[in-house]
Backbone and ligand atoms as CSV (ligand in chain L), in Angstrom:
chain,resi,resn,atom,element,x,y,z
A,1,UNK,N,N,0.857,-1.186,0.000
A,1,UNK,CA,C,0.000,0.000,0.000
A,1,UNK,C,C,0.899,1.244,0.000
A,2,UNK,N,N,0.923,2.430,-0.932
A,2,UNK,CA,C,1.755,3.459,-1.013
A,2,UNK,C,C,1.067,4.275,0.124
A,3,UNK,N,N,2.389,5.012,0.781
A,3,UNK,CA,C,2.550,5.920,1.887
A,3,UNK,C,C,1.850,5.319,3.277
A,4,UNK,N,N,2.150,3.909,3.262
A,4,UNK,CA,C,1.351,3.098,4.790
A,4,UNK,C,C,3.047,3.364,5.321
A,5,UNK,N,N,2.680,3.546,6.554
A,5,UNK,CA,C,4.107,3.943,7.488
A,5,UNK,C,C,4.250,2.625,8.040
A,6,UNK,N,N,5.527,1.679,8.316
A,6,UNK,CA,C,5.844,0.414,8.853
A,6,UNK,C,C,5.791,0.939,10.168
A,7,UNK,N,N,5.508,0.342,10.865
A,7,UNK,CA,C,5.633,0.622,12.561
A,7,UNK,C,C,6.178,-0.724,12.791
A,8,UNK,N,N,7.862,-0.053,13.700
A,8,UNK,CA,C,8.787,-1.022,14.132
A,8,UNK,C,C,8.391,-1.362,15.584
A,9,UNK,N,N,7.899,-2.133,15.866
A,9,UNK,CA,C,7.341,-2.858,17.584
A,9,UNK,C,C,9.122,-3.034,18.177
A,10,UNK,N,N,9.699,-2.527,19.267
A,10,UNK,CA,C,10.886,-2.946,20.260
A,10,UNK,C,C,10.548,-3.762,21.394
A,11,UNK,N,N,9.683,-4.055,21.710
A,11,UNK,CA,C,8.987,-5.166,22.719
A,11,UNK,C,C,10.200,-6.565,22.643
A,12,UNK,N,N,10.220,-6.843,21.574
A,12,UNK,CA,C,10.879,-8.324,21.268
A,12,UNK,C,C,12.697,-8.001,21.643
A,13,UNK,N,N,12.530,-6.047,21.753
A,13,UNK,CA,C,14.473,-6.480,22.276
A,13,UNK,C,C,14.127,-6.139,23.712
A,14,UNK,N,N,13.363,-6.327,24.407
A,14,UNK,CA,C,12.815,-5.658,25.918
A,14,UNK,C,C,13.756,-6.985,26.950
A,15,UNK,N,N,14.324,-8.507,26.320
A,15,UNK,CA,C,14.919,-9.294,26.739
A,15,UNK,C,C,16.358,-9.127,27.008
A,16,UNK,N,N,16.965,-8.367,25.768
A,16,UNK,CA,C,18.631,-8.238,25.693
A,16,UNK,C,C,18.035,-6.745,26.869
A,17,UNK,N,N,17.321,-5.862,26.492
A,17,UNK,CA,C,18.066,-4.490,27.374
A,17,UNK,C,C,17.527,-4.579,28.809
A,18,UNK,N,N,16.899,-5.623,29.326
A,18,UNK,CA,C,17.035,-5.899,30.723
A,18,UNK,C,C,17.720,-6.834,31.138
A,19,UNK,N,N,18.305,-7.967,30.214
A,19,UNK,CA,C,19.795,-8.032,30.794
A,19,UNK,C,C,20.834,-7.611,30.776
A,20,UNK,N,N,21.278,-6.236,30.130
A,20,UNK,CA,C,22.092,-5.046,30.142
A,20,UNK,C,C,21.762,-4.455,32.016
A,21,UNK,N,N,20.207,-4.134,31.580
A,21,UNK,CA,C,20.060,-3.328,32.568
A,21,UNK,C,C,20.380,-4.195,34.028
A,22,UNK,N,N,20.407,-5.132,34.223
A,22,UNK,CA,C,20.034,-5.878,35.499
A,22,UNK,C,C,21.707,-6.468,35.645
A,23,UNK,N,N,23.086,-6.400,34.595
A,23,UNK,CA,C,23.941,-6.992,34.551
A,23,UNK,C,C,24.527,-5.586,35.163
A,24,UNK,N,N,24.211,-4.728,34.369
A,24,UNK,CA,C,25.174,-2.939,35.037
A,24,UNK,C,C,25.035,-3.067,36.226
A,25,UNK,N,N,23.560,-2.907,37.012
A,25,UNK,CA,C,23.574,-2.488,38.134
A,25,UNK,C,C,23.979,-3.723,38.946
A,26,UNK,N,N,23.825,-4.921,38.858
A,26,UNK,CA,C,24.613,-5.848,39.382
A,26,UNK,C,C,26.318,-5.570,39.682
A,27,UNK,N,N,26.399,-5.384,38.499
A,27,UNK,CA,C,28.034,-5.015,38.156
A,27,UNK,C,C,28.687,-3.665,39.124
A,28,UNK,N,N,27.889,-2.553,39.310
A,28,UNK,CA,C,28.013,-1.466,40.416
A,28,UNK,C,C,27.880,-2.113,41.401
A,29,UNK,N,N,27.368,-2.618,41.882
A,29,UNK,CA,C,26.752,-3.031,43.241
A,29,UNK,C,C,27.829,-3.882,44.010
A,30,UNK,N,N,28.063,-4.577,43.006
A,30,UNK,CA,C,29.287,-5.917,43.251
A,30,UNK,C,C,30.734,-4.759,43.435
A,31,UNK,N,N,30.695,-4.650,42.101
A,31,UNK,CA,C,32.268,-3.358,41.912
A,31,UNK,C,C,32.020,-2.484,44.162
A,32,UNK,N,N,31.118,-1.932,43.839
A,32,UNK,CA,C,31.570,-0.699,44.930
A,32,UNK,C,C,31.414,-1.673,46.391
A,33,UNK,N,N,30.525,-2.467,46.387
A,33,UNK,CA,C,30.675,-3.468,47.961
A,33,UNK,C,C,32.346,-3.634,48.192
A,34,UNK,N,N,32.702,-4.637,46.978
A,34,UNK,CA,C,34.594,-5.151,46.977
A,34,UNK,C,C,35.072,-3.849,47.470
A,35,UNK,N,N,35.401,-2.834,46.264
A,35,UNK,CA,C,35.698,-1.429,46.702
A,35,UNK,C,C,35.883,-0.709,48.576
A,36,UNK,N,N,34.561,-0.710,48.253
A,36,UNK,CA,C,33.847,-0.347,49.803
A,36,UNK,C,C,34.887,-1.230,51.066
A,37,UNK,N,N,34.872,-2.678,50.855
A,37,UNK,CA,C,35.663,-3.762,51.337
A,37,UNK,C,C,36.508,-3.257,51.628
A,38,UNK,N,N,37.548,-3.136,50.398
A,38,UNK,CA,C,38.884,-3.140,50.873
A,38,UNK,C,C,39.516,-1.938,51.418
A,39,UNK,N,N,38.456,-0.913,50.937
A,39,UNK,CA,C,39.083,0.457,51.452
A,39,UNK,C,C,39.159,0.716,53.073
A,40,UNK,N,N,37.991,0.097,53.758
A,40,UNK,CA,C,37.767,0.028,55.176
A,40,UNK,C,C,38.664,-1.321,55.420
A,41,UNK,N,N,39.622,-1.994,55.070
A,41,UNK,CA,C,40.118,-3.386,55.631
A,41,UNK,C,C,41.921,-2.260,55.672
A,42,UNK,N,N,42.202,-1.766,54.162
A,42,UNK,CA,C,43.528,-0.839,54.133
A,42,UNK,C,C,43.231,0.504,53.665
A,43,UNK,N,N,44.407,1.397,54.124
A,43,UNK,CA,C,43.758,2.687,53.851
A,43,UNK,C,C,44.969,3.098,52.298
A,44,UNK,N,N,45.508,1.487,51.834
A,44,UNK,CA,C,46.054,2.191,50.685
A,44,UNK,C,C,45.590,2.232,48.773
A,45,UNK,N,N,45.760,3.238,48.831
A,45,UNK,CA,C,44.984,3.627,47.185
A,45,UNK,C,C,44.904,2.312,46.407
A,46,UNK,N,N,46.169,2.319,46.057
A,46,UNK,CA,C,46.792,1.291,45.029
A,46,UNK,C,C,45.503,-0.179,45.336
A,47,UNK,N,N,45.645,-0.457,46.500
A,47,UNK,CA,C,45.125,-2.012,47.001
A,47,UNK,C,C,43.409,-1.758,46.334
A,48,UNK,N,N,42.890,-0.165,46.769
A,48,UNK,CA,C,41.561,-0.244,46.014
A,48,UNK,C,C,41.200,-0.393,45.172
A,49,UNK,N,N,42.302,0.504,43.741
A,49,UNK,CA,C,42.418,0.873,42.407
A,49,UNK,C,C,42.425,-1.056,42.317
A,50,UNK,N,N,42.975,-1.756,42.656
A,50,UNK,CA,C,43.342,-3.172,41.872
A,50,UNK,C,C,42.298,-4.041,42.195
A,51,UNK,N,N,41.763,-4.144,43.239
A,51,UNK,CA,C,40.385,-4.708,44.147
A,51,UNK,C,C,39.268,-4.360,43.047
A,52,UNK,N,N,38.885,-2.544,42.483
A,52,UNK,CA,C,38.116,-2.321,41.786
A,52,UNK,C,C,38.152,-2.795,40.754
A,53,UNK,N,N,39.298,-2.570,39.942
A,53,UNK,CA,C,39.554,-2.971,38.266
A,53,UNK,C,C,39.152,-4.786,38.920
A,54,UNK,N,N,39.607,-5.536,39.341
A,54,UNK,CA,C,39.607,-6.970,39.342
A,54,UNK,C,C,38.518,-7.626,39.805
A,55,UNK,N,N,37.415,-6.410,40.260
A,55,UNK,CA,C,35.579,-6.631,40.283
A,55,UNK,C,C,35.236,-6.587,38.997
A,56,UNK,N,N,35.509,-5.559,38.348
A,56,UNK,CA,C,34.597,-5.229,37.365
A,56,UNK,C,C,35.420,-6.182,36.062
A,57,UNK,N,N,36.433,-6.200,35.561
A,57,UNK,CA,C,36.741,-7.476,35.003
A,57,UNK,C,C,36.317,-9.395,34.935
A,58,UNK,N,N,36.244,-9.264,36.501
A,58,UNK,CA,C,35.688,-10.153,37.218
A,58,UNK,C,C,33.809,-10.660,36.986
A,59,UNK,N,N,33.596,-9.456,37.116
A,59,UNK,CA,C,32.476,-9.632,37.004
A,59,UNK,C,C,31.676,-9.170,35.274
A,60,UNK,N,N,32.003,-8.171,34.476
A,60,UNK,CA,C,32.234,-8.624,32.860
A,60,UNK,C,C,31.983,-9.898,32.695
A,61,UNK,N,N,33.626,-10.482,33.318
A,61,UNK,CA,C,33.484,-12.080,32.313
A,61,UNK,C,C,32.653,-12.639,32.927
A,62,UNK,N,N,31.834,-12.844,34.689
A,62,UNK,CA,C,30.942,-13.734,34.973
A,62,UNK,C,C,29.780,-13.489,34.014
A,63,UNK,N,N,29.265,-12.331,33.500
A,63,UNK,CA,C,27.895,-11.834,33.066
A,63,UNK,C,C,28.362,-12.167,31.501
A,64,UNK,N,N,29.190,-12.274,30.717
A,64,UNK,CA,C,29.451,-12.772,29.177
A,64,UNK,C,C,29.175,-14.003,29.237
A,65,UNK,N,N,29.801,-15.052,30.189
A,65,UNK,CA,C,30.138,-16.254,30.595
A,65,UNK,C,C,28.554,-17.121,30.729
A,66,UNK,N,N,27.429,-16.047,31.797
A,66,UNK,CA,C,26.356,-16.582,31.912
A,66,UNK,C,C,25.396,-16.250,30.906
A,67,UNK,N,N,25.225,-15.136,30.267
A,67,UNK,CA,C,24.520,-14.563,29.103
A,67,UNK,C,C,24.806,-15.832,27.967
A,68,UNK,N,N,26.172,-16.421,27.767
A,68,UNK,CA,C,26.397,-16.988,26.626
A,68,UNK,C,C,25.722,-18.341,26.965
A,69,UNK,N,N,25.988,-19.359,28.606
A,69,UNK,CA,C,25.495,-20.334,28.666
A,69,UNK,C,C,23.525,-20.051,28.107
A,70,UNK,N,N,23.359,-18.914,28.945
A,70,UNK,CA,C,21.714,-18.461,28.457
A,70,UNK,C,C,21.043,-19.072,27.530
A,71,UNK,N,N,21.792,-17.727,26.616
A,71,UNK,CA,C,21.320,-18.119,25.546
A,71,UNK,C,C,21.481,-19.680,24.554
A,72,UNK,N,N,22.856,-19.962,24.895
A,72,UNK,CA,C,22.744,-21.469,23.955
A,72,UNK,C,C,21.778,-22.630,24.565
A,73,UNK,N,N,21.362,-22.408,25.793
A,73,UNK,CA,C,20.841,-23.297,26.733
A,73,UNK,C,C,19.341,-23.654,26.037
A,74,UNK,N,N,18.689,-21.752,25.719
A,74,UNK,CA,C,17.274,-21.979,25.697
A,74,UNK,C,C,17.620,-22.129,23.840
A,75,UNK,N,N,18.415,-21.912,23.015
A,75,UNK,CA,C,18.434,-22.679,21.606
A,75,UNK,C,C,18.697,-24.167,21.471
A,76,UNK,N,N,19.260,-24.692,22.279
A,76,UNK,CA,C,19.703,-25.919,22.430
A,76,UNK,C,C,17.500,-26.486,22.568
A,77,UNK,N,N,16.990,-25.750,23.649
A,77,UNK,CA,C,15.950,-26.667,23.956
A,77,UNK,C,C,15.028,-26.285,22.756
A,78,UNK,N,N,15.110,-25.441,22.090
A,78,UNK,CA,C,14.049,-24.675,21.029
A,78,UNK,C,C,14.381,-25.665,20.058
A,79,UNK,N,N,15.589,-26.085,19.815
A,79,UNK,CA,C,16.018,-27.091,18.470
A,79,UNK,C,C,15.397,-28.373,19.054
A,80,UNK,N,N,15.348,-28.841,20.236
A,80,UNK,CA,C,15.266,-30.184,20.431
A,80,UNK,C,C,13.734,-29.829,20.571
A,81,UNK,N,N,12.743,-29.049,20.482
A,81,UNK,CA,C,11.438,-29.009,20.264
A,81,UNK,C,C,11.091,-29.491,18.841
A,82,UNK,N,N,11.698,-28.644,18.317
A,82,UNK,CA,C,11.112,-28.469,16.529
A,82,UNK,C,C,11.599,-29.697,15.993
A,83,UNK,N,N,12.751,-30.440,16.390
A,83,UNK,CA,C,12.996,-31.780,15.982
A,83,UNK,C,C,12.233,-32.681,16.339
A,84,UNK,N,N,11.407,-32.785,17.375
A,84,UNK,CA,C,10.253,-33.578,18.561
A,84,UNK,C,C,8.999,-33.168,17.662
A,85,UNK,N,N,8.744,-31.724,17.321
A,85,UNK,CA,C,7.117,-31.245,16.408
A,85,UNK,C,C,7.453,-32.045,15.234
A,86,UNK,N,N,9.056,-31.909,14.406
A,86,UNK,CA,C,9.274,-32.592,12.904
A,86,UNK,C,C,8.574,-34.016,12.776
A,87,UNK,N,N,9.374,-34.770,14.340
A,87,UNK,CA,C,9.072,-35.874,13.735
A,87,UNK,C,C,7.602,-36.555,13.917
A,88,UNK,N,N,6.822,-36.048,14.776
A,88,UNK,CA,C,5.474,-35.697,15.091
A,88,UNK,C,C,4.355,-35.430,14.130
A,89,UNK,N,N,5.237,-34.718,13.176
A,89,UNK,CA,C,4.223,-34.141,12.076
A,89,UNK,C,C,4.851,-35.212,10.851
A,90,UNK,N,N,5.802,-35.813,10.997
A,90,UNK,CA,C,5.963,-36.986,9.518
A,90,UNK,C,C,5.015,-38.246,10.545
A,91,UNK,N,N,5.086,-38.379,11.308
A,91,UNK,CA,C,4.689,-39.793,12.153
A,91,UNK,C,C,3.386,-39.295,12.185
A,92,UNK,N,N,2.501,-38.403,12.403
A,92,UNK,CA,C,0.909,-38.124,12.000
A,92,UNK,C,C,0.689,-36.598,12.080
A,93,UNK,N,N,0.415,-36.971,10.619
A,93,UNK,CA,C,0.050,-35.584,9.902
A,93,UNK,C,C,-1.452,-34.953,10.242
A,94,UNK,N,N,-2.484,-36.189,10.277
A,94,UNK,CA,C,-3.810,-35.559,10.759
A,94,UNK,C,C,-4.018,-35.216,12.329
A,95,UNK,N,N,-3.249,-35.849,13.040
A,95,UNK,CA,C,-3.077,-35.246,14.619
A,95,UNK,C,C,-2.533,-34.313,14.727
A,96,UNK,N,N,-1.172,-33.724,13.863
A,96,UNK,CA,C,-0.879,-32.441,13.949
A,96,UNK,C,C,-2.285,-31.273,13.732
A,97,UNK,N,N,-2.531,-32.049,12.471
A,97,UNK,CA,C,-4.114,-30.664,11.692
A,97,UNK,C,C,-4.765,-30.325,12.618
A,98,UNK,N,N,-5.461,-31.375,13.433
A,98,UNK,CA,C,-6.655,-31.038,14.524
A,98,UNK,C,C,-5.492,-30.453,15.299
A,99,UNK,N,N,-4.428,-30.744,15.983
A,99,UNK,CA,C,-4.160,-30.018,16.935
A,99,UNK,C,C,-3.773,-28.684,16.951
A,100,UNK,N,N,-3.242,-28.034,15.270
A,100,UNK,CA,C,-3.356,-26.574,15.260
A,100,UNK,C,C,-4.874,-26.303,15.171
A,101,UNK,N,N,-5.488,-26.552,14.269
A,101,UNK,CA,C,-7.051,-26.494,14.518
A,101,UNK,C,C,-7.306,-25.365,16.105
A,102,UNK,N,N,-7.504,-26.985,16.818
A,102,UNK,CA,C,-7.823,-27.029,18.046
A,102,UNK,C,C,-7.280,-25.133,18.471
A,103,UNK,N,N,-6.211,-24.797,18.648
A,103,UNK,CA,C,-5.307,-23.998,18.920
A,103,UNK,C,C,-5.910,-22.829,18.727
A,104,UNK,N,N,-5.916,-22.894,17.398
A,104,UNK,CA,C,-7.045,-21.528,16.405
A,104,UNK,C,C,-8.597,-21.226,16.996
A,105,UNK,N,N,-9.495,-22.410,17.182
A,105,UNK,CA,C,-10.663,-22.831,17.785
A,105,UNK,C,C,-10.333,-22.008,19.291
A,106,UNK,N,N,-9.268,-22.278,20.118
A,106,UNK,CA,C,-9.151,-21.718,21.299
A,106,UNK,C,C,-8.799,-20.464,21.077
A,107,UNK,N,N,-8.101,-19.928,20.184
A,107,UNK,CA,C,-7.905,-18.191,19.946
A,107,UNK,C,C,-9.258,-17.599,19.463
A,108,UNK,N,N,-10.531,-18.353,19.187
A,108,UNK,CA,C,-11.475,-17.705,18.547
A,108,UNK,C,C,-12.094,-18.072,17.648
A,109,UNK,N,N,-11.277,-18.865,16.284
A,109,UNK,CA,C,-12.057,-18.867,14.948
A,109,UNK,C,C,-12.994,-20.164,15.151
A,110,UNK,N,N,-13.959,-19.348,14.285
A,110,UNK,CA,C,-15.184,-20.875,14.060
A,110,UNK,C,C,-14.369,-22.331,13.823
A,111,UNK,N,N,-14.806,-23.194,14.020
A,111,UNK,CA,C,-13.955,-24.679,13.780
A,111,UNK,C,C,-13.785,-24.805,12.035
A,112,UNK,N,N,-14.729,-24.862,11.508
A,112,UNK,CA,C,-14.263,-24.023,10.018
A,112,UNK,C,C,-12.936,-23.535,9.518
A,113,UNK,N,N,-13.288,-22.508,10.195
A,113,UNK,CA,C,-12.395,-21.585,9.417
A,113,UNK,C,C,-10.991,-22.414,10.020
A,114,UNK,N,N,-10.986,-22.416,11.343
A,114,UNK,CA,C,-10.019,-23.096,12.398
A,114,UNK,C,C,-8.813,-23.824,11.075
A,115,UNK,N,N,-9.901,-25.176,11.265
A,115,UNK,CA,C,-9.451,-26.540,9.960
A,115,UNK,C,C,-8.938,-25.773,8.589
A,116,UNK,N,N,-9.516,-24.716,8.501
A,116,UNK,CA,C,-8.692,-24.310,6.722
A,116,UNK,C,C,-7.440,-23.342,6.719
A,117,UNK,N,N,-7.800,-22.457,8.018
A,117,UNK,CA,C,-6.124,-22.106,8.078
A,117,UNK,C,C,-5.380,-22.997,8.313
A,118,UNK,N,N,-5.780,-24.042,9.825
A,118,UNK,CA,C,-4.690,-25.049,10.060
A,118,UNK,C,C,-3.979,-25.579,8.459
A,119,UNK,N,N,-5.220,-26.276,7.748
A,119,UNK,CA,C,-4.701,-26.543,6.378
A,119,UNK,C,C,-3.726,-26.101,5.536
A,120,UNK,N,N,-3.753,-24.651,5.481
A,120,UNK,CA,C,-3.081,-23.940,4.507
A,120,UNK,C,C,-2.062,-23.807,4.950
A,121,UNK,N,N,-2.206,-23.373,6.505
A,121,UNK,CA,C,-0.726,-23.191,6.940
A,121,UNK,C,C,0.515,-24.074,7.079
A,122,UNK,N,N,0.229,-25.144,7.361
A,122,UNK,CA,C,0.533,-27.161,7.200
A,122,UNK,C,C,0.891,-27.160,5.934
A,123,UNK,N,N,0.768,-26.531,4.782
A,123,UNK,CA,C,0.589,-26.964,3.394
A,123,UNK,C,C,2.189,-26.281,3.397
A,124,UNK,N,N,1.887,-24.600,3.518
A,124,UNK,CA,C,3.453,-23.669,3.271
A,124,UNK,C,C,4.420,-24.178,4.075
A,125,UNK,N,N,4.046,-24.053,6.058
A,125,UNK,CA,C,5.424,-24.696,6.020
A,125,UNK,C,C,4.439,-25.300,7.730
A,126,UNK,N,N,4.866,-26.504,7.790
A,126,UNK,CA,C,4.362,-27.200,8.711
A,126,UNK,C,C,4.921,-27.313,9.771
A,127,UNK,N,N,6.321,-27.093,9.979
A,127,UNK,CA,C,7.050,-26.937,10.929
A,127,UNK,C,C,7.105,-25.676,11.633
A,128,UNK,N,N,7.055,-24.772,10.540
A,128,UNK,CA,C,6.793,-23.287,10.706
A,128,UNK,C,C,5.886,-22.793,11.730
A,129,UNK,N,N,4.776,-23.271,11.401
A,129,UNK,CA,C,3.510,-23.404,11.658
A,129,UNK,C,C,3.118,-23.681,13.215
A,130,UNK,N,N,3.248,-24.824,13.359
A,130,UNK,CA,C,3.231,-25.444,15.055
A,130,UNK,C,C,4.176,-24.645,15.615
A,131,UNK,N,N,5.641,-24.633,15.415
A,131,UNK,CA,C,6.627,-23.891,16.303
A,131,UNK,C,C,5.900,-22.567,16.590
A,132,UNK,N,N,5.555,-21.415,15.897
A,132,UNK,CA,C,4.789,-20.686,15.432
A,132,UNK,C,C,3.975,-20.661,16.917
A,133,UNK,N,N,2.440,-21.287,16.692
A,133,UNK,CA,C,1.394,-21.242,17.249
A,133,UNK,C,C,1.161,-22.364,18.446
A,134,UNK,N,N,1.724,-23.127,18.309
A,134,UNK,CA,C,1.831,-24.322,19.112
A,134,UNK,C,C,3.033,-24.068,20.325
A,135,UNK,N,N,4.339,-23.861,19.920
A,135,UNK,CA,C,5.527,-23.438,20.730
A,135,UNK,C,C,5.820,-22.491,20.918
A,136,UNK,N,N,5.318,-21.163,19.944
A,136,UNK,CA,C,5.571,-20.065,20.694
A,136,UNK,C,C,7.283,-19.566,20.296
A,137,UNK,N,N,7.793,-20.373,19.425
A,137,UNK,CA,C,9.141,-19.546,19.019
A,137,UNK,C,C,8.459,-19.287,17.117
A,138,UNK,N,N,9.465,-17.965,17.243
A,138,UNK,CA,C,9.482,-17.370,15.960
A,138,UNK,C,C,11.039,-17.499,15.295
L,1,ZN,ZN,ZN,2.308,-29.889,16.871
């Protein structure tokens, strides 16, 4: 449609910038306690300056370290889904249909209509499809 404006939704990065947000202030909190620590244990500069830098280094790599297990953790289980829906949908194809059906039927549409999207959508991409509406990954 000429001059329809795309509207970009940021909801879907609302995951990465609250684990920014929740890793910083972690990361202060941790940094100035150590800090805080050592300054009341010695009263010399140097021992703080190295205490600080070796928090916040310290704690960097813990938050890269756990972000990375994170994320491969919940792809690791998203793959071993869609391989579990694959073989599900070659081993029975009409139990998959009713069960997007079903799905559609529970979001609203007449059982009708339900069965002919399920259809069509099963037809383009069937894996697509269930992961989609059934699992909930895009
Ligand atoms: Zn399914």
């Amino acid at each position: 449609m000429p001059g329809r404006v795309k509207v970009q939704h940021k909801s879907k990065r609302i995951g990465w910038l609250r684990a920014a947000v929740l890793g910083a202030n972690d990361g202060i909190l941790s940094t100035a306690s150590l800090v805080i620590g050592v300054a009341s244990a010695h009263r010399n500069r140097g021992n703080v300056l190295i205490a600080g830098v070796a928090g916040l280094v310290a704690g960097a790599m813990s938050m890269a370290a756990g972000e990375y297990v994170s994320v491969h953790s919940q792809a690791d289980t998203e793959k071993a889904d869609l391989d579990l829906e694959r073989r599900e949908i070659e081993s029975d194809q009409a139990g998959e249909h009713d069960e997007l059906a079903d799905i559609y039927v529970a979001r609203g549409l007449e059982p009708a209509l339900a069965k002919t999207v399920a259809e069509q959508l099963m037809a383009h991409d069937a894996v697509g499809a269930h992961a989609r509406d059934e699992l909930g990954i895009t």
